[in-house]
C-alpha positions in Angstrom: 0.0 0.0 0.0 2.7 2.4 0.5 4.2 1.7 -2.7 0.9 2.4 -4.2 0.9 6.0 -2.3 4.5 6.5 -3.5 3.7 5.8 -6.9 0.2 7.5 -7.2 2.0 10.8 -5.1 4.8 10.3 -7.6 2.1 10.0 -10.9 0.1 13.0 -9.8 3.2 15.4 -9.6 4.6 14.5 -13.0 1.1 14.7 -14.6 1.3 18.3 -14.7 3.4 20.4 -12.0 2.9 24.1 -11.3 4.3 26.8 -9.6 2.2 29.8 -8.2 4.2 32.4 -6.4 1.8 32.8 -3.4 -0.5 30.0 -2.3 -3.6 30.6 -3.0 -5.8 29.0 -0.2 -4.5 31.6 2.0 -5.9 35.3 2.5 -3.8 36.8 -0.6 -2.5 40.5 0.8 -1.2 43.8 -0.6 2.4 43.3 -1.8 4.4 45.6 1.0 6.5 46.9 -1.6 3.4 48.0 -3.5 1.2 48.6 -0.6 -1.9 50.4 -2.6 -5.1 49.4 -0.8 -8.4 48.2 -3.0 -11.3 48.7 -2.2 -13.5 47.3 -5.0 -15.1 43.8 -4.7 -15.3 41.1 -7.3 -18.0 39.9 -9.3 -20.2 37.5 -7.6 -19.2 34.5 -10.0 -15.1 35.6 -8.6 -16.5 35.5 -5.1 -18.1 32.3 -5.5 -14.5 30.8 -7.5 -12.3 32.3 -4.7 -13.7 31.7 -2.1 -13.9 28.3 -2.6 -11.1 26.0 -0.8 -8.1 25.2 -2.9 -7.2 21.9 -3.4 -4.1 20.9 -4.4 -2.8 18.6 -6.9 -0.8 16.4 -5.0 -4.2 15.8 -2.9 -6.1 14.8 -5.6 -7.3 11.7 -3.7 -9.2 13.6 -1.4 -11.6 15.5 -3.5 -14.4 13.9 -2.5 -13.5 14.5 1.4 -12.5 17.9 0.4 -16.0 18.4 -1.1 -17.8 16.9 1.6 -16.2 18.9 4.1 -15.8 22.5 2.5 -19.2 22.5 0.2 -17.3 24.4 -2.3 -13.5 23.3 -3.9 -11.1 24.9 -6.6 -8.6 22.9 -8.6 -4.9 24.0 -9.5 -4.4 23.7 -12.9 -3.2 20.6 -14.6 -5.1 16.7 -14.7 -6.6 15.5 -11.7 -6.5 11.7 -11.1 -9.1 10.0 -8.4 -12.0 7.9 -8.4 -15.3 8.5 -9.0 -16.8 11.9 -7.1 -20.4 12.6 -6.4 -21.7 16.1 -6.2 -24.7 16.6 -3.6 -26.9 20.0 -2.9 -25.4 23.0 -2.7 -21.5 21.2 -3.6 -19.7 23.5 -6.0 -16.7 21.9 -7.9 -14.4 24.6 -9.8 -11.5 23.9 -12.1 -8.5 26.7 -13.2 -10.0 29.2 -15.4 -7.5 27.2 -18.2 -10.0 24.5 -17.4 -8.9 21.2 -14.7 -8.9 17.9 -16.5 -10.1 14.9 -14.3 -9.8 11.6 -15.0 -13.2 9.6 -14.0 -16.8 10.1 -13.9 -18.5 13.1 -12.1 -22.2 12.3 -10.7 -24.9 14.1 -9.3 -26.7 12.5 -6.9 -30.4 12.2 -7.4 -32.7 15.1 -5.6 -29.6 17.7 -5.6 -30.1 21.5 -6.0 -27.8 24.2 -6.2 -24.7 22.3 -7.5 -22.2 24.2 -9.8 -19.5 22.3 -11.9 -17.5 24.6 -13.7 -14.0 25.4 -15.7 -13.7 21.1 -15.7 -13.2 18.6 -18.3 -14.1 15.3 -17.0 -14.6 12.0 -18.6 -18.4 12.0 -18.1 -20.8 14.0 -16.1 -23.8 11.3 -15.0 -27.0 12.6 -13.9 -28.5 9.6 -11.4 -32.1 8.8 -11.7 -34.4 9.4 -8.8 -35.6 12.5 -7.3 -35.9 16.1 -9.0 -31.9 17.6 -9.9 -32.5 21.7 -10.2 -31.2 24.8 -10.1 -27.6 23.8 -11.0 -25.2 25.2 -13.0 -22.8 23.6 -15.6 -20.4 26.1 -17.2 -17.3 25.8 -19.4 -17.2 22.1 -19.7 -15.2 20.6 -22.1 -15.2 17.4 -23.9 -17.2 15.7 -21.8 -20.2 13.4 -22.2 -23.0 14.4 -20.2 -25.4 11.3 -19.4 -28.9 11.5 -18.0 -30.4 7.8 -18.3 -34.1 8.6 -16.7 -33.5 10.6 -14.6 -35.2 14.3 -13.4 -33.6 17.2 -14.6 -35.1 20.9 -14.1 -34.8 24.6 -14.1 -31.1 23.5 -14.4 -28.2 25.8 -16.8 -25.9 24.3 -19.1 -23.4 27.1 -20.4 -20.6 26.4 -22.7 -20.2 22.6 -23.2 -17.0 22.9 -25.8 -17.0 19.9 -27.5 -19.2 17.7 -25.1 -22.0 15.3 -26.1 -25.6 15.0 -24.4 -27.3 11.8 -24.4 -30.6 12.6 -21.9 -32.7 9.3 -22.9 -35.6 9.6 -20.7 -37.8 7.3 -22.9 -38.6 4.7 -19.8 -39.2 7.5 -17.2 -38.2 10.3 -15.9 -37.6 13.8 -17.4 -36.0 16.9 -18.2 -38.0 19.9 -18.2 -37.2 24.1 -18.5 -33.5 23.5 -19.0 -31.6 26.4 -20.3 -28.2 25.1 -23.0 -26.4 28.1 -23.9 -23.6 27.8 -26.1 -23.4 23.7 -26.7 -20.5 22.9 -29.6 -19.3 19.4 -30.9 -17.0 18.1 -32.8 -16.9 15.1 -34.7 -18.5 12.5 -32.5 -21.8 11.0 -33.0 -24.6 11.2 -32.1 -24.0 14.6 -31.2 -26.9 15.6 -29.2 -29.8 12.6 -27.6 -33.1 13.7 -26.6 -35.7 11.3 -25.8 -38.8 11.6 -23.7 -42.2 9.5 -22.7 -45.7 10.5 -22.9 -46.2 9.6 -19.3 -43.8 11.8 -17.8 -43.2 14.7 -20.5 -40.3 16.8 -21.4 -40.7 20.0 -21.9 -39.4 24.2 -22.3 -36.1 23.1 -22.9 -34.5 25.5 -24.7 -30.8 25.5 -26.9 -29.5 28.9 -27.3 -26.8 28.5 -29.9 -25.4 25.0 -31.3 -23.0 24.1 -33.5 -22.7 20.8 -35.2 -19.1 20.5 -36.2 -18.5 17.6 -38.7 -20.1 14.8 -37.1 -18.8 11.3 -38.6 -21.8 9.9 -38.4 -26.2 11.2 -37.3 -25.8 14.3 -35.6 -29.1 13.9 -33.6 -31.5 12.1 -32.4 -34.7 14.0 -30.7 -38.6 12.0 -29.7 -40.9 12.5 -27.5 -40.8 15.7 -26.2 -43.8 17.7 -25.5 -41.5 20.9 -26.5 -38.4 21.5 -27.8 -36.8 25.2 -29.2 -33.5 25.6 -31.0 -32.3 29.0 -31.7 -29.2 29.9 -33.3 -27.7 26.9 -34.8 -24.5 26.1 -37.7 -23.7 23.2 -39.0 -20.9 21.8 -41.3 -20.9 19.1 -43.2 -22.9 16.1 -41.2 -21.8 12.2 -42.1 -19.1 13.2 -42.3 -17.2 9.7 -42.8 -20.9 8.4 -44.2 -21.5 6.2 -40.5 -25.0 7.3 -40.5 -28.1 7.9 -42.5 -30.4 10.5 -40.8 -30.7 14.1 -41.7 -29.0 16.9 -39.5 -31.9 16.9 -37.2 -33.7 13.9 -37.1 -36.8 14.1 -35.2 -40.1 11.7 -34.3 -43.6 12.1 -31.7 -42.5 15.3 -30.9 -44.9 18.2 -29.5 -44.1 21.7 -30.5 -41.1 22.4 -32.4 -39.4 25.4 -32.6 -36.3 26.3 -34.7 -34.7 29.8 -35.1 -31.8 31.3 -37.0 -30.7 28.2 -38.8 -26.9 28.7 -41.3 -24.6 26.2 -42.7 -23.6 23.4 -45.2 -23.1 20.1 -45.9 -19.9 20.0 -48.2 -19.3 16.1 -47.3 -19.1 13.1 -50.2 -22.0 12.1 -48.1 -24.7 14.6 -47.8 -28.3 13.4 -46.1 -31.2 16.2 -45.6 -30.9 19.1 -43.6 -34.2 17.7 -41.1 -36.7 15.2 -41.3 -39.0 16.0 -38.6 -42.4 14.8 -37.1 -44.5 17.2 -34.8 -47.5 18.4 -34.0 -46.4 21.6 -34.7 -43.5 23.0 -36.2 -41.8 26.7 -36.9 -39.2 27.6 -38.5 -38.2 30.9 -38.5 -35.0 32.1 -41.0 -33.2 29.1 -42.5 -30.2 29.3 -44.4 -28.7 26.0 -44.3 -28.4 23.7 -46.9 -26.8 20.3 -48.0 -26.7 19.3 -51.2 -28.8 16.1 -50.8 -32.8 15.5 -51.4 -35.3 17.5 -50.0 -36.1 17.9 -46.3 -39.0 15.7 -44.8 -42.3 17.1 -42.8 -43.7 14.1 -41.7 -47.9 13.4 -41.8 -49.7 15.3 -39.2 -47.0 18.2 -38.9 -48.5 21.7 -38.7 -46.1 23.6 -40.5 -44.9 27.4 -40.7 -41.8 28.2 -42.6 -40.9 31.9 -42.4 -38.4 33.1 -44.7 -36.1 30.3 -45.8 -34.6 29.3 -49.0 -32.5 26.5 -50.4 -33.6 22.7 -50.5 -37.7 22.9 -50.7 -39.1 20.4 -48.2 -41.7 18.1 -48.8 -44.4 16.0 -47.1 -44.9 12.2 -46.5 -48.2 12.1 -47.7 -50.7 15.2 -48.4 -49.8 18.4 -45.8 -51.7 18.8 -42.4 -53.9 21.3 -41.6 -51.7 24.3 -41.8 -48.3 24.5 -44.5 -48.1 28.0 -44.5 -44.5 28.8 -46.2 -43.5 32.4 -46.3 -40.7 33.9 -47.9 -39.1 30.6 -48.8 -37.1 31.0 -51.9 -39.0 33.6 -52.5 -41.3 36.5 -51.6 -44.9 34.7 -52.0 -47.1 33.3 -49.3 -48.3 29.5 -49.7 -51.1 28.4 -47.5 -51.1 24.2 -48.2 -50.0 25.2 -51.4 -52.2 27.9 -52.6 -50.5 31.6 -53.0 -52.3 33.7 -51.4 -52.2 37.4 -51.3 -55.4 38.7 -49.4 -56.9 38.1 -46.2 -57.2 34.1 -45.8 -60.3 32.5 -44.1 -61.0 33.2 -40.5 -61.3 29.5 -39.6 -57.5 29.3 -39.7 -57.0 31.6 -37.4 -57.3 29.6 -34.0 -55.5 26.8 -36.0 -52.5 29.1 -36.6 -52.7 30.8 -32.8 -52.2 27.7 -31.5 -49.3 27.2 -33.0 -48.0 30.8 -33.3 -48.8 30.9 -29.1 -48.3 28.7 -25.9 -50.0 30.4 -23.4 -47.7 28.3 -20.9 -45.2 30.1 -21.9 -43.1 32.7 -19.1 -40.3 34.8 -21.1 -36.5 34.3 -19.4 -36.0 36.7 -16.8 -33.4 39.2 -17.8 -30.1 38.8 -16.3 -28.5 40.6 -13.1 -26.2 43.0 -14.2 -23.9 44.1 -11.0 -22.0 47.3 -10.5 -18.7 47.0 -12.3 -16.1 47.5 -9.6 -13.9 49.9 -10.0 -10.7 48.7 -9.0 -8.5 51.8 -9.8 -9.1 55.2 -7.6 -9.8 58.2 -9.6 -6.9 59.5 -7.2 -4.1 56.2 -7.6 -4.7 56.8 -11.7 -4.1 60.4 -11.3 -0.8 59.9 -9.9 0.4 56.5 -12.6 2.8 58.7 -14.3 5.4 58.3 -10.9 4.7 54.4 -10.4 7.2 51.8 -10.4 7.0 49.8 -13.9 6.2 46.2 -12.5 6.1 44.7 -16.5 9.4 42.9 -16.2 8.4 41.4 -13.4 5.0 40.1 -14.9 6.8 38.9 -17.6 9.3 36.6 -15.6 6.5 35.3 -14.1 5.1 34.2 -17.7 8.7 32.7 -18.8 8.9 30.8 -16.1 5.1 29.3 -15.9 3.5 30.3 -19.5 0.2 31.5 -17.0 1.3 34.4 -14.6 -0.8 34.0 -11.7 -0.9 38.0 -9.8 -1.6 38.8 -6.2 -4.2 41.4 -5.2 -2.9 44.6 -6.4 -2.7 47.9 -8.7 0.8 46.5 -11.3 1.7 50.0 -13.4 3.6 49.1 -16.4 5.4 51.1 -19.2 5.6 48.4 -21.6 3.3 45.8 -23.3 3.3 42.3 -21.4 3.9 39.7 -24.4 2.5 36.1 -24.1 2.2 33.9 -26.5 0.5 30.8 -27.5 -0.9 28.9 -24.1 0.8 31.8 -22.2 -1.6 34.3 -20.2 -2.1 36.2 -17.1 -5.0 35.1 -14.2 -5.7 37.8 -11.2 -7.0 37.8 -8.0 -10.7 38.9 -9.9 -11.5 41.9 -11.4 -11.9 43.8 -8.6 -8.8 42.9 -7.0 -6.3 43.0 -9.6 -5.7 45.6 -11.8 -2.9 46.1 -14.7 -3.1 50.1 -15.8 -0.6 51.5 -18.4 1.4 54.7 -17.0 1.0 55.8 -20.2 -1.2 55.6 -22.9 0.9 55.2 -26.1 1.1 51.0 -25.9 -1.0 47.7 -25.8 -1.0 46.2 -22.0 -1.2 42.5 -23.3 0.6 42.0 -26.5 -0.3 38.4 -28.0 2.7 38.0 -30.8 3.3 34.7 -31.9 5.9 33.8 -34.5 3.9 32.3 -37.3 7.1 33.3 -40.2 7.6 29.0 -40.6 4.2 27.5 -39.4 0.9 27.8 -38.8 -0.7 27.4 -35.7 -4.2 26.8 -35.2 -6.7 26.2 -32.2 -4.1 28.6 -30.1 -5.2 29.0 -26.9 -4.4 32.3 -24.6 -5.9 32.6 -20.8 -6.8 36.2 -19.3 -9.1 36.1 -16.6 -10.1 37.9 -13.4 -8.4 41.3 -13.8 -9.2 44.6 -15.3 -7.4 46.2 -18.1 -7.1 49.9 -17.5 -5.1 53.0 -19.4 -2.6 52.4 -22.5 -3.8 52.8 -25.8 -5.1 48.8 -26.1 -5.9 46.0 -23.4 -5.1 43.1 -24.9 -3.6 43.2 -29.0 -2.8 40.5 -30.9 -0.8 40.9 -34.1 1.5 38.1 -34.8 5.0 37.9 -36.4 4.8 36.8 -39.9 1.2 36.6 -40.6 1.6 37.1 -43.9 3.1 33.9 -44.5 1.1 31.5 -42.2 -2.1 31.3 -40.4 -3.1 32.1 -36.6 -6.4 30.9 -35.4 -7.7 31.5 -31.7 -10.0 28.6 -30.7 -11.2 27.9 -27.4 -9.2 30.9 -25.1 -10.0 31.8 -21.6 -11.2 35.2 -21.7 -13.0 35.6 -18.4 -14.4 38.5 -16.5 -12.0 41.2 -17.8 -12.8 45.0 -17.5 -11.2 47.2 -20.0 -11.1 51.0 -19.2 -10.5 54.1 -20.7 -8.6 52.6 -23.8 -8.9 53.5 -27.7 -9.5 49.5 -28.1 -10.1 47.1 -25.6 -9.3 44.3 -27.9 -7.7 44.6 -31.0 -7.3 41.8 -33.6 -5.1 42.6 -36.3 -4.9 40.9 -39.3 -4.4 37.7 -38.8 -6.4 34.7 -40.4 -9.3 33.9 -37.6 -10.8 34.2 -34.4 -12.8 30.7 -33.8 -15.1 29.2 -31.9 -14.4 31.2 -28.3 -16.6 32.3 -25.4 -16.2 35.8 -24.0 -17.4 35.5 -20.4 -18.2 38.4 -18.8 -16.1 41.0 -21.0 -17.0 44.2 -19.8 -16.2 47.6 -22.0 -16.3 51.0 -19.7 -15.4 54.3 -21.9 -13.0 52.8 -24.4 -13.6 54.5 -28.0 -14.0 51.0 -29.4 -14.9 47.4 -26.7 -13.1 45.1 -29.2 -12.0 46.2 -33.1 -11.7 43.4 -35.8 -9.3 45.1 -38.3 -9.4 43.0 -41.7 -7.0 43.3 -44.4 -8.8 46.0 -46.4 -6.8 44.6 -49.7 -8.9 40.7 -49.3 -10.9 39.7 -52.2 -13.4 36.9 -51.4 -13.3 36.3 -54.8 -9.4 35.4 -54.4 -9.8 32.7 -52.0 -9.3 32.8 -48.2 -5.7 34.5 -46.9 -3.4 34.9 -43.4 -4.7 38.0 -43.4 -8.2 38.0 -44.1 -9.3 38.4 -39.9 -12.5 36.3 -39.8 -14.5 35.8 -36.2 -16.9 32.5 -36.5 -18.8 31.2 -33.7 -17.7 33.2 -30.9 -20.0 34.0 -28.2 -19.9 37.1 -25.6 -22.5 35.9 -22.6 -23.0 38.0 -20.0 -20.8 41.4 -20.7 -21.1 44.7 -20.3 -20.5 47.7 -23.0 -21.1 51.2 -21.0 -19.9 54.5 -22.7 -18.4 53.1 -25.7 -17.9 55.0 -29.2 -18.7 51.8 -30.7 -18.9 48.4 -28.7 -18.0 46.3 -31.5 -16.4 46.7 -34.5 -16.7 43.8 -36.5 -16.4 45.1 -40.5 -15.3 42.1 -41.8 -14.4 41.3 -45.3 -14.7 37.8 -45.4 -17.9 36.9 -43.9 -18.4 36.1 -39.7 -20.3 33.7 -38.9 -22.7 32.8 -35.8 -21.5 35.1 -33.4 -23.6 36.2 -30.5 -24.0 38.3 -27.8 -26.3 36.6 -25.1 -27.1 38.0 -21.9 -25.7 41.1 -22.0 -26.2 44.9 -21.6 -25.3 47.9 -23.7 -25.9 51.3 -22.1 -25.0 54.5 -23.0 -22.6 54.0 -25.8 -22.9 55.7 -29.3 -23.5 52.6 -31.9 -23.5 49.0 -30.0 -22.3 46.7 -33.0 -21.3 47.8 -35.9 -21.2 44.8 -38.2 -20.5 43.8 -41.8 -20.8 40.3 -44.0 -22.1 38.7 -41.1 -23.8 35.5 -41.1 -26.5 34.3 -38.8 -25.4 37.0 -36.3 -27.7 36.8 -32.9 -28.8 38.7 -29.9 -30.3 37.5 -27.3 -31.8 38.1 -24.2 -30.0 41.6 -23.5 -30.7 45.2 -23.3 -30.1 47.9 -25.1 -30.2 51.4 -23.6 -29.3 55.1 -23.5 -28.0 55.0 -26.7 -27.8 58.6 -28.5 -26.0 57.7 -31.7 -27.2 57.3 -34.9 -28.5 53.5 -35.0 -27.7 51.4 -31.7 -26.7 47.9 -34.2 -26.3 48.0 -37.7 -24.3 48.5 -41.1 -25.1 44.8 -41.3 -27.6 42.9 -44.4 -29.3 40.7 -41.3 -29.2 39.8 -37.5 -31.6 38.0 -35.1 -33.0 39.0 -32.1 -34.9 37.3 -29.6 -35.7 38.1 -26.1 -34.5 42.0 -26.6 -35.3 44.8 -24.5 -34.7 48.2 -25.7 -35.5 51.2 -24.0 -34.5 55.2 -22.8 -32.7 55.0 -26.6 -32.5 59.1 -28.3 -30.6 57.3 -31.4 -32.0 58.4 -34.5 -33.2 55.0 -35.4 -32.6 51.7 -33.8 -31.4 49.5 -36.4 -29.2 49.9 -39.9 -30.0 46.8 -41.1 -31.3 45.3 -44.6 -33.1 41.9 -43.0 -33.6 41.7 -39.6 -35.6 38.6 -37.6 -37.0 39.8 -34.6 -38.7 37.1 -31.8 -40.1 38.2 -28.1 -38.3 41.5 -27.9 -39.6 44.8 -27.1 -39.3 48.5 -28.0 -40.2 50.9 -25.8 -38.5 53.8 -27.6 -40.1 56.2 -29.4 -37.5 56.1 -32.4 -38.1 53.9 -35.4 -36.7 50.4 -35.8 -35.5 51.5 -39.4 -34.7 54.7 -41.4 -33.2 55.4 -44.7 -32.3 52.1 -45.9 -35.0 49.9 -47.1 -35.5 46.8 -44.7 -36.7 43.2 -45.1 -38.5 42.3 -41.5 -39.4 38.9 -40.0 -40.6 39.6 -36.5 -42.6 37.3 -34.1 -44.1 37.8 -30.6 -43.0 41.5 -30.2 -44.1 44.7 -28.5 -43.2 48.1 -30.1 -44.1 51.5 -29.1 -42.3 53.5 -32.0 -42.9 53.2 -35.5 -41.7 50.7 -38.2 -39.9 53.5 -39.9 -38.5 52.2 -43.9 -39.4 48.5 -43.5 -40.2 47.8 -47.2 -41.2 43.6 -47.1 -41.7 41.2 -44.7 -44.3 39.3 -42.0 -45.7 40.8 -39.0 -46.7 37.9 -36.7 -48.7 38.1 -33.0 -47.3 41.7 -32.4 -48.4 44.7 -30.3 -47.6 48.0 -32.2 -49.0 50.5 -29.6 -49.2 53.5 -31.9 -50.9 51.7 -35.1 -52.8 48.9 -34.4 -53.2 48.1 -38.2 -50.2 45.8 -37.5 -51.4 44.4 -34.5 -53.4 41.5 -36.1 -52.5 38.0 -36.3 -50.7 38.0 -39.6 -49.7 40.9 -41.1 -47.5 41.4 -44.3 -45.6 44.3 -45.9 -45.0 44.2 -49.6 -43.6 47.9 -51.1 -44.2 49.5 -48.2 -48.3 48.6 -48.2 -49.5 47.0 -45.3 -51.3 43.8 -46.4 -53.5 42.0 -44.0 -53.3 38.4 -44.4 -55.1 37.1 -41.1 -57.9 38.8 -38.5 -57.1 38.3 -34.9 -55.4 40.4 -32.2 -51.8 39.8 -31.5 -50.4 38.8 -27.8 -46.8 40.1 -28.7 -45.9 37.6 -25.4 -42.2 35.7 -26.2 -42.5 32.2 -26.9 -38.8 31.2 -28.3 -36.6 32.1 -25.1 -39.1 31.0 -22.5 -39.7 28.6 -20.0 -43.4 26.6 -19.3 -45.3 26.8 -15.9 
């Protein structure tokens, strides 16, 4: 047995050693040498993390005791081996913000509340079957399987599973019912994503808020049973990949009411099947652009159907159409009702038909998130006074040479000189409102990423900033890398996490190099910078050319939970070769002059976040489409609210007097939605169960816009109540 201890001691040091220069489970304290005093707290999510007791690697073993003892544990960085843990109410298991491997299965026990997993990547996360598991949180899990065999799932948060798998088969008992998946990507495996449900027990307001299905070998899904089931904001690339399957993307069978949002991407395998092949009661689709090159798409018998605004492969029916196949905007600008164009007002006796599927008056809209007060780490008085502050950058940067991550005490570090790190380098604080990096002056990026790319590419590089603000200089964090112009760099996967930029000309600055990819901006804030984050693209690319080093592309990234307050612009995000999927979920813009200022941007999507005192000319725009679902927008004096050509819009609401569009002739889509101002220049589109309080004319069931003439297609008073980014009582 001793030998056993030896060894496993012996195993668990060599696995993957690291040096902090302070530990960290004690009360971290002012440097003496640099005795400023903070004041500021952290972010509640930094509280949570550190206050939590450290555990260290060499006593892995005792996690479980650790757990059971403390309620709440943090891991160093590095692999953790052990056995099996189990995770009871109110237990909280974090790893290093570079994410903690661990090497066995992670349970939670049946009837447990409250329980946080986050920043791990363990072999399998196992939901036991039993009582009722709710109220957790899951966040920034990577390649992990996550396994609910009937078991009870509820009210529960799934956030960021990168490259992770879900197999919930509840199709002998059980449940899973008004589960929230935000930001769910993976790669290669198959089946990608397992749904299954009874009718005795049902499964329902479950809602995925952004997918991507990256190049699964095989079926990408398999969903049945489920009394609901939403998807909003979803890419997918080339499904069958390696031809081990034969279903469509989304392969669906007995389900209830289906609702699909914001749909992009291709199949551009040797073995293409259909982009869905689905069987519902009732069915929505709302802005598909997704296609792939095989036969038709399948609406199976009995499916109520409403396509609005797709195009690409037509879809057809089993046998003769249900009740309701209204198709609008699909491939072109008609209206089909089961197959007949129409332009007038259709029947009345459609119209409860269509409510009912338009409308679940079950349905209770997400609450908006809690924004706290930014701390403010810096004194108005310490910055005042920078310009005779010791330069602490060489000693930052010793700390990265010597452990790629520079892990900094509480404290105020002045520097005079860009920090450089480079690929899996970074710097980790004490939390946002304990540590602070501030330039003394403001002629130079603090964080300088500059790899050396002159002799090879390097893609999926991975940086890690987290828990600091960024303050004074002329950039936070820049990244422009040595010889980009003769190979590729491609950010995939970094930690960027709770970071406060202030008072800079960029917050983030990506400078022409090939891509930014697949990356989750967690709780970026943006105080009084000119521009939050700037995406400079070669200005010389030619799509037509073919794709270069150069180009500066951003796919798939999501920003959940940030803040943008007195901006110029948010975001800059003028692309030449087209983004794709990017989103900004959860998140607040106040008081800045434009938001997001887009171009050639695919499938671009807000959600659930708020939009106000904006006095600029447009608050998002520049942009031929973006998606928005769940919005708020309100105390606005911008001239108009969007500068957009085709805009979806789903359970948002406008209480500004401004219009939505002006000067630029829009194509609108919008659902569910409450607006007080006026339309402004929309030219074409639907108008669907909306409240427009100053013109009622809009206000009916169905209404469309074709040249700029109001058409009324069906009778019927609009709820303008959400019913994509909701939950059911």
């Amino acid at each position: 047995m001793r030998y056993f201890k030896f060894l496993f001691l012996l195993c668990v040091v060599s696995v993957s050693a690291q040096n902090y220069n302070y530990a960290l489970d004690e009360k971290p304290v002012p440097d003496p040498q640099h005795p400023e005093v903070i004041e500021a707290e952290n972010l509640p999510e930094e509280k949570l993390y550190f206050d939590s007791y450290l555990l260290p690697l060499e006593d892995a073993y005792k996690l479980q005791e650790a757990l059971d003892t403390y309620g709440s544990v943090r891991l160093e960085k590095g692999t953790y081996p052990g056995t099996e843990i189990t995770l009871k109410t109110g237990q909280r298991l974090f790893g290093h913000p570079s994410v903690t491997k661990y090497n066995n299965t992670i349970t939670i026990k049946a009837g447990s509340s409250n329980v946080r997993v986050q920043n791990m990547y363990p072999q399998k996360i196992v939901f036991e079957s039993g009582s009722t598991i709710k109220n957790s949180t899951f966040k920034s899990i990577r390649n992990t399987r996550l396994n609910c065999d009937n078991c009870i799932l509820e009210d529960n948060t799934f956030i960021n599973l990168d490259d992770c798998s879900l197999r919930f088969d509840c199709s002998v008992s059980g449940y899973f019912r008004n589960n929230k998946f935000i930001k769910l990507r993976s790669h290669a495996l198959s089946n990608q994503t397992i749904m299954k449900g009874n009718s005795i027990t049902p499964s329902y307001g479950n809602v995925v808020l952004w997918r991507n299905y990256l190049i699964p070998s095989g079926n990408a899904t398999d969903f049945s049973n489920l009394e609901s089931f939403t998807l909003v904001g979803f890419d997918a690339e080339s499904w069958n990949y390696n031809n081990q399957g034969n279903k469509p993307l989304l392969y669906m069978r007995e389900m209830g009411d289906v609702k699909l949002g914001s749909m992009s991407g291709l199949n551009h395998g040797k073995s293409p099947t259909p982009v869905f092949d689905i069987e519902a009661e009732n069915l929505i689709m709302f802005g598909k652009d997704i296609y792939s090159k095989s036969s038709d798409d399948i609406v199976r018998s009995g499916t109520n159907m409403m396509m609005i605004s797709g195009k690409h492969e037509d879809y057809v029916y089993e046998s003769s159409p249900s009740s309701i196949d209204f198709k609008a905007y699909f491939n072109s600008k008609d209206l089909y009702l089961n197959e007949n164009k129409i332009d007038t007002e259709i029947a009345s006796n459609y119209t409860d038909q269509i409510r009912n599927n338009l409308v679940d008056k079950r349905a209770v809209p997400w609450e908006k998130p809690f924004f706290p007060n930014l701390p403010k780490t810096v004194s108005d008085e310490a910055l005042a006074l920078r310009g005779s502050k010791t330069d602490r950058s060489s000693e930052i940067q010793e700390l990265i040479e010597k452990n790629d991550i520079a892990q900094l005490k509480e404290g105020v570090y002045y520097i005079s000189k860009p920090i450089v790190i480079k690929r899996n380098q970074g710097i980790i604080g004490m939390g946002s409102g304990k540590t602070a990096i501030v330039g003394i002056t403001d002629d130079f990026p603090l964080i300088f990423a500059q790899d050396d790319v002159s002799h090879k590419s390097l893609t999926s590089s991975k940086y890690f900033l987290a828990h600091m603000t960024l303050q004074g200089g002329n950039t936070g964090f820049y990244v422009n890398p040595i010889g980009k112009e003769n190979h590729l760099l491609q950010l995939t996967s970094c930690t960027f996490k709770n970071l406060i930029f202030r008072d800079q000309k960029k917050g983030i600055h990506f400078d022409k190099f090939y891509g930014v990819d697949n990356n989750f901006f967690d709780q970026i804030s943006f105080v009084d910078c000119e521009i939050g984050l700037f995406q400079e693209p070669d200005p010389t690319f030619d799509m037509s050319k073919g794709e270069t080093t150069t180009m500066m592309y951003m796919d798939k990234n999501v920003f959940y939970n940030c803040q943008i307050i007195r901006c110029g612009v948010g975001f800059s995000m003028l692309s030449k070769r087209p983004n794709n999927l990017n989103a900004w979920i959860d998140s607040s813009f106040d008081g800045n002059g434009i938001s997001v200022d887009l171009e050639n941007q695919i499938n671009a999507i807000f959600a659930n976040s708020i939009f106000k005192n904006h006095t600029g000319d447009y608050i998002i725009g520049k942009e031929k489409s973006a998606s928005f679902y769940g919005c708020k927008f309100y105390n606005n004096s911008s001239t108009k609210i969007f500068e957009l050509r085709k805009t979806y819009i789903e359970g948002s609401s406008f209480e500004d007097n401004s219009p939505l569009f002006l000067n630029l002739s829009s194509e609108v889509f919008m659902l569910n939605t409450e607006v007080n101002g006026g339309l402004g220049t929309m030219s074409d589109g639907l108008l669907m169960n909306n409240v427009f309080k100053n013109n009622t004319s809009l206000s009916n069931l169905i209404v469309e816009m074709r040249d700029e003439k109001i058409i009324q297609i069906l009778s019927g008073t609009g709820t303008g109540k959400p019913q994509f980014l909701v939950k059911l009582k």
